[in-house]
N, C-alpha and C positions, 0 to 999 in steps of 0.2 A: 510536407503537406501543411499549409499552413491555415486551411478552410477549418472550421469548429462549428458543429451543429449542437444545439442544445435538444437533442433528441432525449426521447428515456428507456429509461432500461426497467425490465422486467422486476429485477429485484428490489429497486428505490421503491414500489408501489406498497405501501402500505396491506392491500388486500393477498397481495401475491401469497402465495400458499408455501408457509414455513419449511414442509417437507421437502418443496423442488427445490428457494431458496438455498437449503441446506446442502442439497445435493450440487449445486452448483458451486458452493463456495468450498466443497470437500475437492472439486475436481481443479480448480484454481488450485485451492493450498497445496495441491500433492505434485500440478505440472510447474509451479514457481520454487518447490520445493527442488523437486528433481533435476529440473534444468538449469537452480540456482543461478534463475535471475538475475537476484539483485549484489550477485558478487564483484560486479564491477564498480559498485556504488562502494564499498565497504572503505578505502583511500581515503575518498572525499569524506565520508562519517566520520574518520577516524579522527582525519585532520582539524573538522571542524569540534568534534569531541577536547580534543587536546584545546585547540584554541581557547574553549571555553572553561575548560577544568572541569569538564561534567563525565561522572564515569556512569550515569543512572538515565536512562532513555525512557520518552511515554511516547509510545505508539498508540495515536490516535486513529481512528477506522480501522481496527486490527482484521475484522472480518475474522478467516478462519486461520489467520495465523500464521499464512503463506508465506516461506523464505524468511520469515523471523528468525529463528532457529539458525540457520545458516549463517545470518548475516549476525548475529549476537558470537557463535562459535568463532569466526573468522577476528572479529573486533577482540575476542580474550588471545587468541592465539598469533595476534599480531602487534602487540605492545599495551592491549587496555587490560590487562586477567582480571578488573574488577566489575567491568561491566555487566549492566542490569539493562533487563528491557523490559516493563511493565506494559502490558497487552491492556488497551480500554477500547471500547467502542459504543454506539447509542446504542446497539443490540446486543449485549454481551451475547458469546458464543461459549458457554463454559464445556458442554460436550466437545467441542472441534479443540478445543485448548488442555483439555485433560492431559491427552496425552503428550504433549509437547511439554507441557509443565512439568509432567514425571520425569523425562527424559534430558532434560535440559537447566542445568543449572545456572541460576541466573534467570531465570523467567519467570513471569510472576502475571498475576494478570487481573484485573480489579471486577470483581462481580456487579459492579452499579453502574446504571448505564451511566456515559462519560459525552457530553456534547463538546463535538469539535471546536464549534466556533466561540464555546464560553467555558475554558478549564476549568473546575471547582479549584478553589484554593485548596493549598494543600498537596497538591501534585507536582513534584518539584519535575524536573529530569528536561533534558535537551527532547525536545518532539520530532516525532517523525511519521508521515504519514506512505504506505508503501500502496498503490494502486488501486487509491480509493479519491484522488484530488477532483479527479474530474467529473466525478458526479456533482461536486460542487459548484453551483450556476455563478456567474462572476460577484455577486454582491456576498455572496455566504462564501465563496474563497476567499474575496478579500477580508470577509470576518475573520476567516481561522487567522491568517497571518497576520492581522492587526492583533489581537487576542496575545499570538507570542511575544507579538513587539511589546503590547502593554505591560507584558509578566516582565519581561527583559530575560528571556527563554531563547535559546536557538533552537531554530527549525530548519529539516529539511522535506523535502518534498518529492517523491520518486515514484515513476511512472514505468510500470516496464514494456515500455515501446516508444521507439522513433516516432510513430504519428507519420508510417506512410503508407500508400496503398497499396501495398504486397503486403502489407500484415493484415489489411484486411482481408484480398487473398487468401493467406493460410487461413483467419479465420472463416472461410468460408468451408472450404475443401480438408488440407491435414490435418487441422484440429481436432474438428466432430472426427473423423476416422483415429485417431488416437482415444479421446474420449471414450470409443467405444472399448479401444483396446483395453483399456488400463481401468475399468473401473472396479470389475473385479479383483482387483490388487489395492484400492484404496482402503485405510484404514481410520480409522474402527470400522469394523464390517457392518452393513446396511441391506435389507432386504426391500427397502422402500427405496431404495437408490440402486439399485438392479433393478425392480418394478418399473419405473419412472425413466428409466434410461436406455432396458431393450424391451418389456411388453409395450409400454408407454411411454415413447421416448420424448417425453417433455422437458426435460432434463437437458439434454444434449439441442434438442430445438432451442430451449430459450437463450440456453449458452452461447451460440450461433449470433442469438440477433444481440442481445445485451455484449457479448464479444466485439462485435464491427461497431457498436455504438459508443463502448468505451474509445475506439480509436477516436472518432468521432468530434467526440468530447472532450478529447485530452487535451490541454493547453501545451501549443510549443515553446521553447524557451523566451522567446521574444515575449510573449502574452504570460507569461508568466513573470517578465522581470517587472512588467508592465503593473500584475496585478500589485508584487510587492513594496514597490513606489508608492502604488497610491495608499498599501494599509499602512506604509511606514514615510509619511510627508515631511517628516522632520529630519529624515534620513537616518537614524540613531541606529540602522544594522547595514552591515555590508555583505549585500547579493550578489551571486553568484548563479547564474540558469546556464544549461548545456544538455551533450550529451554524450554518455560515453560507451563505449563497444565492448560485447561479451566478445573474448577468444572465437566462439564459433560464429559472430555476425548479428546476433540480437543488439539490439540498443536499448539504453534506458536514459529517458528523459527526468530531468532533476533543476531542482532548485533548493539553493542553501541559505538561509540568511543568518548571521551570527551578532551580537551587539557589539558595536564598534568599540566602546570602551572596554570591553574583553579582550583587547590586542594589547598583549603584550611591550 
């Protein structure tokens, strides 16, 4: 699918109500968590990790944290054992992150809010942004990735979906009916996220629509290499967009750029 609507999603809105927010972004981290998404990305991190000599990651848009963990485990237990992944986002999430913190060494995660498209100095680590690019409209994507190039930062970009319409599909239909399954098993336990999800299923509604929107919005690799050219005119990183297949048939869409004088 290579159509892109710049539609919006429930949770970008400012007003939207923290509580349902929340409860969306607990059912994201737990189903990216579970399905370990982003494990076919971990290769390409690696690779570009090594190229760069950076064992310390800022994941920027952390949201609730979803598939962090995973993809951090995978990165020590497959040639990095010192890697770091520092969680920041404009809305820190420090309850959703608790526990991942405790459980997970090597994860760390900055309490002040962190804007994408202008890193405070001071925040060293190769960037990675996990399923959050697309909320980005084309002039503020092109910021984030201009942003790294300036730092002379490698970035990647990872999206977990192909960007086609069977995934909108599931989001319509098996999603919400998992959602319902599994919420009761999400953790930390929530009485306001059972409320919101089977008296008042607001929760799983907005999921829904903010779900097919993200597909929507997601840049495919082409519009992606496209954005990186124009933040990087000088050419001084070499990109890299695709995408590549989970064992059971999920995709994830990616873009990598790395600075050219970092090749060996």
């Amino acid at each position: 699918m290579k159509l892109r609507l710049q539609l919006f999603e429930f949770e970008d809105l400012p007003w939207f109500p923290r509580v349902i927010r929340a409860g969306m972004m607990d059912y994201l981290r737990f189903m990216i968590s579970a399905l370990r998404i982003y494990q076919p990305i971990v290769p390409l991190l690696r690779k570009a990790l090594l190229h760069t000599g950076q064992h310390q990651i800022l994941e920027l848009c952390a949201g609730a944290g979803g598939g962090t963990a995973g993809v951090l485990r995978q990165l020590r237990a497959t040639g990095l054992p010192t890697a770091r992944i520092r969680l920041t986002d404009l809305y820190p999430q420090p309850a959703a992150w608790q526990e991942l913190l405790a459980t997970n060494p090597g994860l760390e995660a900055e309490p002040q809010a962190v804007d994408a498209t202008a890193v405070p100095a001071g925040m060293p680590g190769f960037r990675v942004v996990f399923s959050a690019f697309h909320h980005f409209p084309p002039a503020a994507a092109e910021a984030l990735l201009a942003d790294a190039v300036s730092c002379r930062t490698g970035i990647g970009v990872f999206e977990g979906a192909g960007k086609h319409w069977f995934e909108i599909l599931l989001a319509l239909t098996v999603l919400p009916v998992a959602q319902l399954l599994i919420t009761p098993f999400i953790r930390p336990f929530s009485l306001s996220r059972l409320f919101f999800t089977y008296c008042i299923p607001l929760i799983p509604l907005f999921t829904i629509w903010d779900g097919c929107v993200s597909i929507l919005r997601m840049y495919p690799p082409g519009q992606l290499l496209q954005l990186a050219h124009r933040a990087d005119p000088a050419g001084t990183f070499a990109w890299e967009a695709g995408r590549v297949r989970h064992r059971w048939g999920s995709e994830v869409t990616y873009l990598i750029g790395t600075p050219v004088s970092s090749a060996g």
